[in-house]
NUKEDREN-708483 format. One record per residue (C-alpha): residue in one letter; x, y, z. Coordinates in Angstrom, 2 decimals. Example, Ala and Ser with C-alpha at 12.3 -4.5 7.8 and 13.67 -1.06 7.14 Angstrom:
2
+---------+---------+---------+---------+
| residuo |    east |   north |      up |
+---------+---------+---------+---------+
|       A |   12.30 |   -4.50 |    7.80 |
|       S |   13.67 |   -1.06 |    7.14 |
+---------+---------+---------+---------+
//
This chain:
353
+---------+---------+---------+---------+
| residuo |    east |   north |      up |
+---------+---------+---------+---------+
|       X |  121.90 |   31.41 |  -32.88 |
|       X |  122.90 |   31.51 |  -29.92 |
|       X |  126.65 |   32.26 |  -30.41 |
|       X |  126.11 |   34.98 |  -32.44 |
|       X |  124.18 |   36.72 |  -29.58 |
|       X |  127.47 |   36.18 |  -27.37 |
|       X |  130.02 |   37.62 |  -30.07 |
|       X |  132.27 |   40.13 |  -29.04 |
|       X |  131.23 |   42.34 |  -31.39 |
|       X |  127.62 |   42.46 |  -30.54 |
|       X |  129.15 |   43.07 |  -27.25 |
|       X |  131.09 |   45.98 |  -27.34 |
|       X |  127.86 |   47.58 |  -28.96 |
|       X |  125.74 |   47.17 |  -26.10 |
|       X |  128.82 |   48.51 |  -23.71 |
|       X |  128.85 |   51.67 |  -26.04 |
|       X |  124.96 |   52.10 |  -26.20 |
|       X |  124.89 |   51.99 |  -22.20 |
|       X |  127.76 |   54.16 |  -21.62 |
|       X |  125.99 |   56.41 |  -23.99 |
|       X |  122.80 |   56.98 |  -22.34 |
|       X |  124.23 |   57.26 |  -19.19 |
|       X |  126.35 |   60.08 |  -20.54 |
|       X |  123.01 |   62.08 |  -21.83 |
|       X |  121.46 |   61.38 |  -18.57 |
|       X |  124.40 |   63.07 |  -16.44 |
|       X |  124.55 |   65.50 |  -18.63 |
|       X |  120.40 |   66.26 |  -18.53 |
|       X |  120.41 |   66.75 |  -15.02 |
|       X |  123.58 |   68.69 |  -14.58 |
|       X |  121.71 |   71.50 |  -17.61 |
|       X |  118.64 |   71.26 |  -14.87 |
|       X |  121.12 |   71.98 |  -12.37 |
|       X |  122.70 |   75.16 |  -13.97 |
|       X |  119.11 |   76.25 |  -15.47 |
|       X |  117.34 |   75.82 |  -12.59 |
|       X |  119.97 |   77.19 |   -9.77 |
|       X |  119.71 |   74.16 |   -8.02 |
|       X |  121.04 |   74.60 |   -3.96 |
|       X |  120.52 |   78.66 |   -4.82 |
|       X |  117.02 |   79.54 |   -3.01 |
|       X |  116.13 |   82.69 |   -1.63 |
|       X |  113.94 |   83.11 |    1.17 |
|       X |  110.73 |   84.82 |    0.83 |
|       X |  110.54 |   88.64 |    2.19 |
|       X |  108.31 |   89.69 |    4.75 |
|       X |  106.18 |   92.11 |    3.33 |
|       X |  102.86 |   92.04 |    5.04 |
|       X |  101.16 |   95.00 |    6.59 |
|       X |  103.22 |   97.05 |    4.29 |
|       X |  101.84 |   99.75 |    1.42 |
|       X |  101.93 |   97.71 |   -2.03 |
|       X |  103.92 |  100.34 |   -3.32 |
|       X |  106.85 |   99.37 |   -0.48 |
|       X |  106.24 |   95.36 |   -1.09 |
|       X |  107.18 |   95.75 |   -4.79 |
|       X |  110.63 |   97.38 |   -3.75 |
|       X |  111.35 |   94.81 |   -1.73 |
|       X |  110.15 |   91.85 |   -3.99 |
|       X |  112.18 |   93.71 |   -6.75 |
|       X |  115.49 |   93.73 |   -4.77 |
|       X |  115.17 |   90.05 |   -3.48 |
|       X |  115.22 |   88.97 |   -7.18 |
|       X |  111.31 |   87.80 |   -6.99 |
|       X |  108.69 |   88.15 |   -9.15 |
|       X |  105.09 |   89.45 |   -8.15 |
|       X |  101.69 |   90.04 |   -8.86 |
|       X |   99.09 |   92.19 |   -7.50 |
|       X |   95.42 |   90.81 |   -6.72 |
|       X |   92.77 |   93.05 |   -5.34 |
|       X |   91.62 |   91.86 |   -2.43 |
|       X |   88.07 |   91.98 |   -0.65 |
|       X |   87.50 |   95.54 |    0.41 |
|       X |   87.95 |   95.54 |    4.35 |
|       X |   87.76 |   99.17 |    6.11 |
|       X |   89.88 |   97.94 |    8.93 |
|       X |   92.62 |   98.60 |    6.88 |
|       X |   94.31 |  101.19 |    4.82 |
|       X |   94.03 |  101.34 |    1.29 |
|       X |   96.61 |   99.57 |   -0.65 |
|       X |   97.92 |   97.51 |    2.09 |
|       X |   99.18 |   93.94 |    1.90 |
|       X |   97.15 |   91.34 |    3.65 |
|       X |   98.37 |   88.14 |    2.19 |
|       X |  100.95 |   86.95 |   -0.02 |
|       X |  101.79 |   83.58 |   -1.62 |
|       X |  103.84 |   81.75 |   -1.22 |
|       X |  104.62 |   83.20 |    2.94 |
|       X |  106.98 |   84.79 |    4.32 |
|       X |  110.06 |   82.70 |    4.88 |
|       X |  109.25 |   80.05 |    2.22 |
|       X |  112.90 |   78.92 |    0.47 |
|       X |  111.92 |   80.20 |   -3.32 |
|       X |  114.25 |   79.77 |   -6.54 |
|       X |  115.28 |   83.04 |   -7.79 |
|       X |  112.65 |   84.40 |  -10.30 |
|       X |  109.78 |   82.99 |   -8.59 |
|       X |  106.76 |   84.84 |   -8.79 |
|       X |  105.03 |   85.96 |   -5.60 |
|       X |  101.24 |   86.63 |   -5.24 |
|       X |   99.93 |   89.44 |   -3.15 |
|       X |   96.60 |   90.26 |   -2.11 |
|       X |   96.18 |   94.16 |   -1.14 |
|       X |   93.00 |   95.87 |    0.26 |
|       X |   91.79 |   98.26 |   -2.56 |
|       X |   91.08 |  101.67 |   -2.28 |
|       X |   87.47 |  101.57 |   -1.51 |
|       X |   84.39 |   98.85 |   -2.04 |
|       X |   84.42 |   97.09 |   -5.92 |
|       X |   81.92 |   98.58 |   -8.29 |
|       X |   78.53 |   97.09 |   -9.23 |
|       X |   76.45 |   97.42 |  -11.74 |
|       X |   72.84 |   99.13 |  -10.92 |
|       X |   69.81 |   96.96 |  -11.50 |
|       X |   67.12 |   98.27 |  -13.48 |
|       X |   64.17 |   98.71 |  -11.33 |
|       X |   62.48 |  101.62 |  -12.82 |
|       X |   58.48 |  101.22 |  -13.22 |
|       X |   58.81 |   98.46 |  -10.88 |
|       X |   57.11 |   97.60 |   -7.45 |
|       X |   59.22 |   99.28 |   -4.57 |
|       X |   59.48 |   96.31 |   -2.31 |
|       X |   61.33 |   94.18 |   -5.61 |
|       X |   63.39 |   96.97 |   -6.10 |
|       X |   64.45 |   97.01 |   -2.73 |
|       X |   65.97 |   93.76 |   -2.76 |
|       X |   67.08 |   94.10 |   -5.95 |
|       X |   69.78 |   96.41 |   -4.98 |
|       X |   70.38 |   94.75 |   -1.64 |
|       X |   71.48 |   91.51 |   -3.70 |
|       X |   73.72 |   93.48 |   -5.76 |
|       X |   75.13 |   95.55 |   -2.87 |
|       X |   73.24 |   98.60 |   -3.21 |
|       X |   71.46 |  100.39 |    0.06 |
|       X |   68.67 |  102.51 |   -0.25 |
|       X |   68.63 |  105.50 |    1.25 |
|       X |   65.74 |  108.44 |    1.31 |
|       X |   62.25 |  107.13 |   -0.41 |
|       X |   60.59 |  110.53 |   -1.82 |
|       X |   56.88 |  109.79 |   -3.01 |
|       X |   55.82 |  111.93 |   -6.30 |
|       X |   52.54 |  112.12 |   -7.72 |
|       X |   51.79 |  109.62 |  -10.25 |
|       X |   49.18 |  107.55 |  -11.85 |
|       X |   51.88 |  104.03 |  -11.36 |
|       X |   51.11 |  103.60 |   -7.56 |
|       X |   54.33 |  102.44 |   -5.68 |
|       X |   56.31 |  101.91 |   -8.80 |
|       X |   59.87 |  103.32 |   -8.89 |
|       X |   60.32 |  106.60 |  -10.83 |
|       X |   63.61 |  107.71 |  -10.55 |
|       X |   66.98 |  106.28 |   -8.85 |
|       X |   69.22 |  109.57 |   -7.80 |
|       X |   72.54 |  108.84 |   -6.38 |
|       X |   73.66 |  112.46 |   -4.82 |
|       X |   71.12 |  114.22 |   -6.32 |
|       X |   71.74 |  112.98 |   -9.96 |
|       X |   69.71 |  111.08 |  -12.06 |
|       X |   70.99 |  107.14 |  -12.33 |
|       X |   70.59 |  105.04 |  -15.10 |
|       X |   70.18 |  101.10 |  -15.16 |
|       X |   73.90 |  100.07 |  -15.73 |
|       X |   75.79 |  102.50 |  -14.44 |
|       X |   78.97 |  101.49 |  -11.76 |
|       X |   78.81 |  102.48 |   -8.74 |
|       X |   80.93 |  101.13 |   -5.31 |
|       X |   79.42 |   98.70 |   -3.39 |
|       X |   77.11 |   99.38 |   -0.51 |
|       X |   76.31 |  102.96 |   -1.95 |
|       X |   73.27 |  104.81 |   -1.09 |
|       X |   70.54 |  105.42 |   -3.62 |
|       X |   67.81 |  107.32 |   -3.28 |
|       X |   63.99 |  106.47 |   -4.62 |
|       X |   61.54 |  108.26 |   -6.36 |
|       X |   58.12 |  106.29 |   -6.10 |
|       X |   54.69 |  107.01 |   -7.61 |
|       X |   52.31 |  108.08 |   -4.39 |
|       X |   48.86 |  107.71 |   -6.64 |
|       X |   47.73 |  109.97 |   -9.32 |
|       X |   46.50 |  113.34 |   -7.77 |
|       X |   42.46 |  114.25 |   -7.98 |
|       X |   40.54 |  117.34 |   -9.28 |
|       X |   43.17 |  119.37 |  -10.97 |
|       X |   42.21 |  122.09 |  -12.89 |
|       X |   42.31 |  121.35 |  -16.72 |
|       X |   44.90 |  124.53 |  -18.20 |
|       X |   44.21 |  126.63 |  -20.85 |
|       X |   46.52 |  125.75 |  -23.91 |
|       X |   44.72 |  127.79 |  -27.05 |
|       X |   46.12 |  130.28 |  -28.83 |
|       X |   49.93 |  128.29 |  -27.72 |
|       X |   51.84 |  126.35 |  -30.23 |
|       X |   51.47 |  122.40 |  -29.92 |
|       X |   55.47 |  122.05 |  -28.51 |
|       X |   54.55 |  124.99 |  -25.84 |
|       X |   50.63 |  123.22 |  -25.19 |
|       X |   52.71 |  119.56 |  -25.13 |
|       X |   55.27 |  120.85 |  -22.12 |
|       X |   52.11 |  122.62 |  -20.28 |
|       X |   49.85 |  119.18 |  -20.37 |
|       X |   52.97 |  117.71 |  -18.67 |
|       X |   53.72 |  120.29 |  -16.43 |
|       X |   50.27 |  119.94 |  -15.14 |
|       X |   50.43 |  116.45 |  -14.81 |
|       X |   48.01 |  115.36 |  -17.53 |
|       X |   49.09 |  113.06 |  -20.52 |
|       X |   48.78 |  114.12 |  -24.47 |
|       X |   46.33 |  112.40 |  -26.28 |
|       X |   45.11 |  113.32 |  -29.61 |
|       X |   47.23 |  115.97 |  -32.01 |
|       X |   45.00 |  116.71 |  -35.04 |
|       X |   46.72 |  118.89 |  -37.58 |
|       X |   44.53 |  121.06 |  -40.11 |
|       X |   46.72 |  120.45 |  -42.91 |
|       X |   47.37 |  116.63 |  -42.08 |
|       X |   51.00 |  117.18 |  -41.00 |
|       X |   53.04 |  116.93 |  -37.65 |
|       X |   54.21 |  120.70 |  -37.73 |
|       X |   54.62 |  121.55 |  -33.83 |
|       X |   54.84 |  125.08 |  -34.69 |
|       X |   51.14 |  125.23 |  -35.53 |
|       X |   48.74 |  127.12 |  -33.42 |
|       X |   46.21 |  125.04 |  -31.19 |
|       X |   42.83 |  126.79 |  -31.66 |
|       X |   40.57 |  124.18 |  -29.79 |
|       X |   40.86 |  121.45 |  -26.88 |
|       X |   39.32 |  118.97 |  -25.16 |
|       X |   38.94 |  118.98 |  -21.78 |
|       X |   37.70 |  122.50 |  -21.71 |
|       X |   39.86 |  125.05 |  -19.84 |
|       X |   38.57 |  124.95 |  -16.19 |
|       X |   37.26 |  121.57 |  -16.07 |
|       X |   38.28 |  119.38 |  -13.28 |
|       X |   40.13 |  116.10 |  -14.07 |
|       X |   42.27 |  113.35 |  -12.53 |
|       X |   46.40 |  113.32 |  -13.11 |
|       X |   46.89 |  111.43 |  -16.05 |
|       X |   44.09 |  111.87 |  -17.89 |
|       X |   44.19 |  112.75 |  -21.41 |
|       X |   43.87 |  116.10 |  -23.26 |
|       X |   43.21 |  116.04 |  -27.36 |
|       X |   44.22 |  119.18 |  -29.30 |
|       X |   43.68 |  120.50 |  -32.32 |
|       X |   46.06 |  122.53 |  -34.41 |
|       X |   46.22 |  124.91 |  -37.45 |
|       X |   48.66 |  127.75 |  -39.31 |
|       X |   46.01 |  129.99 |  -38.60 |
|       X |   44.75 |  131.89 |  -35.59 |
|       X |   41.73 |  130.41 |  -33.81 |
|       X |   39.70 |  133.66 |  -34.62 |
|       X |   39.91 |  132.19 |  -37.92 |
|       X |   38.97 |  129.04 |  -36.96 |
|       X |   35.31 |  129.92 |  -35.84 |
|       X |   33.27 |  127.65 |  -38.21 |
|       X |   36.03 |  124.62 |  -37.38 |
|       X |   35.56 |  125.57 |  -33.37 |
|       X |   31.59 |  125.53 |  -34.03 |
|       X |   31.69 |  122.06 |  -35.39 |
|       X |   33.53 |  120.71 |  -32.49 |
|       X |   31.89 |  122.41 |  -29.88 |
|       X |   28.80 |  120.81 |  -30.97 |
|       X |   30.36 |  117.28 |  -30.62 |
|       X |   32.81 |  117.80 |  -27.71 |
|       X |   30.60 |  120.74 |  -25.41 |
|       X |   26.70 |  119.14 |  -25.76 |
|       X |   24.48 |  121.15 |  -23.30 |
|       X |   21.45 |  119.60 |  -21.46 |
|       X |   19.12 |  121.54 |  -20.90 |
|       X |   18.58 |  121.45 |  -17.13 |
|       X |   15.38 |  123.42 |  -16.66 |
|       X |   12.65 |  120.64 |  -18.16 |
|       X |   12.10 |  118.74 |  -15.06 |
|       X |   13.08 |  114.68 |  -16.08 |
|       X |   10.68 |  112.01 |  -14.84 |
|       X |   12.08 |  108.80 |  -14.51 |
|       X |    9.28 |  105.96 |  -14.26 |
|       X |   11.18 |  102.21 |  -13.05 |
|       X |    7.85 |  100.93 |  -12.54 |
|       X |    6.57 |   99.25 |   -8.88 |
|       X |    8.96 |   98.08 |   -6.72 |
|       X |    7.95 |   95.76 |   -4.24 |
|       X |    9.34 |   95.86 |   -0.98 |
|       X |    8.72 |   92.72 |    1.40 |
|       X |    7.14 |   93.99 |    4.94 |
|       X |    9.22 |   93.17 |    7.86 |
|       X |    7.55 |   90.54 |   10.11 |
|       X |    6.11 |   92.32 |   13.12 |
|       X |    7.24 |   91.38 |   16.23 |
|       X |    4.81 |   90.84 |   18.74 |
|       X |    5.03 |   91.84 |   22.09 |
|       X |    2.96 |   90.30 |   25.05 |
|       X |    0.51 |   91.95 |   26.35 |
|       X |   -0.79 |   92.15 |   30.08 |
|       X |   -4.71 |   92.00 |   30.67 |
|       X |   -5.11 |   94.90 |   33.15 |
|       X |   -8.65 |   94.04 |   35.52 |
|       X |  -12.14 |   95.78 |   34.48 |
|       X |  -13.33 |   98.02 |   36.65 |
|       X |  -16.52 |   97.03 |   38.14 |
|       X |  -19.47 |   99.03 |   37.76 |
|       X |  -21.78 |   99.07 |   40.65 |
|       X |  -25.69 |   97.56 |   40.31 |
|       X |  -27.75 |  100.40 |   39.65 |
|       X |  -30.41 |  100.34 |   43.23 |
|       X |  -33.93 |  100.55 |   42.52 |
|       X |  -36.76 |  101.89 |   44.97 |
|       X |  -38.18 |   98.86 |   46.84 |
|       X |  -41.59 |   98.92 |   46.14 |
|       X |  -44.31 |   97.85 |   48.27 |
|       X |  -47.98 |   95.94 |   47.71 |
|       X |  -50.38 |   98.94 |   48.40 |
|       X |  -52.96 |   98.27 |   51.06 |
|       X |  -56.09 |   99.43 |   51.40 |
|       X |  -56.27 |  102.37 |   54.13 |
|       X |  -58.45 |  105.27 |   54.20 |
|       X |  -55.99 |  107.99 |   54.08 |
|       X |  -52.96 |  107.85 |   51.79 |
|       X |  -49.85 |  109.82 |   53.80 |
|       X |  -46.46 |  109.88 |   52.91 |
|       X |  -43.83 |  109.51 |   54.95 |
|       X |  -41.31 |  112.24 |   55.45 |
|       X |  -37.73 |  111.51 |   55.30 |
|       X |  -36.32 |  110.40 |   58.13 |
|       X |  -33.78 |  113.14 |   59.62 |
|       X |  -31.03 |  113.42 |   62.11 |
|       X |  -32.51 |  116.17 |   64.97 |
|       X |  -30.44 |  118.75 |   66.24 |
|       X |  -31.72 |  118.81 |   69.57 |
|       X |  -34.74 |  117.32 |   71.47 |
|       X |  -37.41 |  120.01 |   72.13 |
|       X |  -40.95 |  119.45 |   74.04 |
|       X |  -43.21 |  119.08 |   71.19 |
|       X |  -45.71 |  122.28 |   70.31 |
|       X |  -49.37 |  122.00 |   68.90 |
|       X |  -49.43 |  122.29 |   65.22 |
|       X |  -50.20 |  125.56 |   63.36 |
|       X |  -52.06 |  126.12 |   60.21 |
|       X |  -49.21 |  127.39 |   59.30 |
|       X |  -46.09 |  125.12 |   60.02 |
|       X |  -42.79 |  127.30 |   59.32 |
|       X |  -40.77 |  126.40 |   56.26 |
|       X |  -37.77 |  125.06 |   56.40 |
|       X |  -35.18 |  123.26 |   54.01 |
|       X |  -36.31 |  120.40 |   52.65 |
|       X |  -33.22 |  117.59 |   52.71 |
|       X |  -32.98 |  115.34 |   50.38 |
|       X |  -34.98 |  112.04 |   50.26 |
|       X |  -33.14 |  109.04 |   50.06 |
|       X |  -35.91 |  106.09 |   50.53 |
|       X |  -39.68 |  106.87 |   49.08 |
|       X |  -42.05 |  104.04 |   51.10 |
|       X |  -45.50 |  103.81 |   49.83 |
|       X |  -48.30 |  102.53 |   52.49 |
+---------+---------+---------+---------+
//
């Protein structure tokens, strides 16, 4: 067994089986060498700060490859300038290598507009602030959807959810301020229903019931009867009905009749109405009391009687005149018949003896 391993033969094979593989080997790396320009490298230009349009000429002349990438939109710089490339400048590249520049685009990359419409202004707000959207002028309309958005305009014109616009753009609002009070309900008979349809919106009120004569959907007919009434006072958005014929609403006077008697009910204000609810009972509020100070009674005086006497008996019975202040003191004079008369003052004390 083992001599037949070490024949010469089986020798010279393996010699020839080495000497082959190292041959492919050699000659593997030398086609690398050739394909691959092995020891011929070019150095990388220097092409930053330069227009894109300039880079490419360059890039082109070196014998390099490129590609364009747009780069975050920076207003420090101008449009279409180079701001980085990859590998840098000065690397040792093989020829054909492809080099990767980023360049500051012409102006901010477009987004897409949310839709916000019929929303509540302060989501919408940050709606387009996520998306890179500013708003710009908030102008409040009439409306019956109170702080909802409207309308987005975007230099006057009308935008629509999905349309592109560059980032950090202005858009303007329209939001609902409330629906508007006490406007005057228009007159739309005798108009057809496409001319009475644009006046109920022009006056801020919404269409409501379109009854046709004939059953159909003919806008062309001729209203001949409404309700509100022409005149009435409403609230924005409330709804009108109409009614709608081929013919004139002269001829319509027994049709007009009929509704007036459902739609335009009179009450007759002049019969005085007595409404009876019955008792109501109130509870009374507790009084408050205040104190009260005792003032003093007056005192009355005792009434003074005339002392009164025991009679004695006496032979004569003389009263006593009233004791009285004299003027002067005058020798007394014999008394007359006749004493003089003079004014009697007035007794205070009677004394009986």
């Amino acid at each position: 067994m083992l001599k037949s391993l070490f024949h010469w033969k089986v020798l010279v094979n393996l010699l020839v089986a080495a000497a082959v593989f190292v041959g492919v080997v050699w000659l593997t790396f030398r086609w690398l060498e050739v394909h691959t320009n092995h020891g011929k490298e070019i150095a990388v230009p220097n092409v930053m700060n330069r227009s894109v349009h300039d880079a490419i000429k360059i890039l082109d002349d070196s014998g390099l490859e490129y590609e364009v990438d747009s780069f975050k939109y920076d207003p420090k710089y101008r449009p279409f300038q180079v701001l980085q490339i990859y590998p840098s400048a000065g690397s040792r590249v093989k020829d054909g290598r492809t080099i990767v520049m980023k360049v500051n685009p012409r102006t901010y990359a477009q987004v897409s507009v949310p839709d916000v419409l019929d929303r509540y202004k302060g989501l919408a707000f940050r709606q387009l602030e996520q998306v890179g959207l500013k708003v710009g002028d908030t102008i409040f309309e009439p409306s019956i959807q109170r702080d909802a958005v409207l309308r987005l305009l975007y230099n006057g014109t009308t935008l629509k959810p999905g349309a592109l616009l560059p980032r950090f753009s202005t858009i303007d609002l329209v939001i609902g301020a409330g629906p508007r009070r006490n406007i005057t309900v228009p007159n739309v008979v005798g108009l057809t229903v496409q001319e009475a349809k644009a006046i109920i919106s022009q006056n801020l009120f919404e269409v409501g019931l379109v009854e046709h004569e004939d059953g159909g959907g003919d806008e062309s007919d001729i209203v001949y009867y409404q309700d509100p009434a022409p005149g009435d006072v409403r609230d924005q958005g409330m709804q009108m009905d109409i009614w709608a014929s081929k013919k004139t609403p002269a001829e319509m006077g027994g049709k007009i009749s009929q509704l007036n008697s459902i739609y335009r009910i009179k009450i007759d204000m002049s019969a005085p109405v007595y409404m009876d609810d019955g008792p109501v009972y109130s509870e009374p509020e507790p009084r408050r009391r205040e104190p009260t100070t005792e003032s003093p009674r007056p005192t009355v005086p005792a009434e003074t009687t005339p002392k009164v006497e025991p009679t004695k008996p006496a032979t004569e019975t003389k009263s006593k005149p009233a004791e009285t202040k004299p003027a002067e003191t005058k020798p007394a004079t014999p008394k007359t018949s006749t004493p003089k008369t003079e004014e009697k003052p007035k007794a205070r004390k009677v004394v009986v003896e």
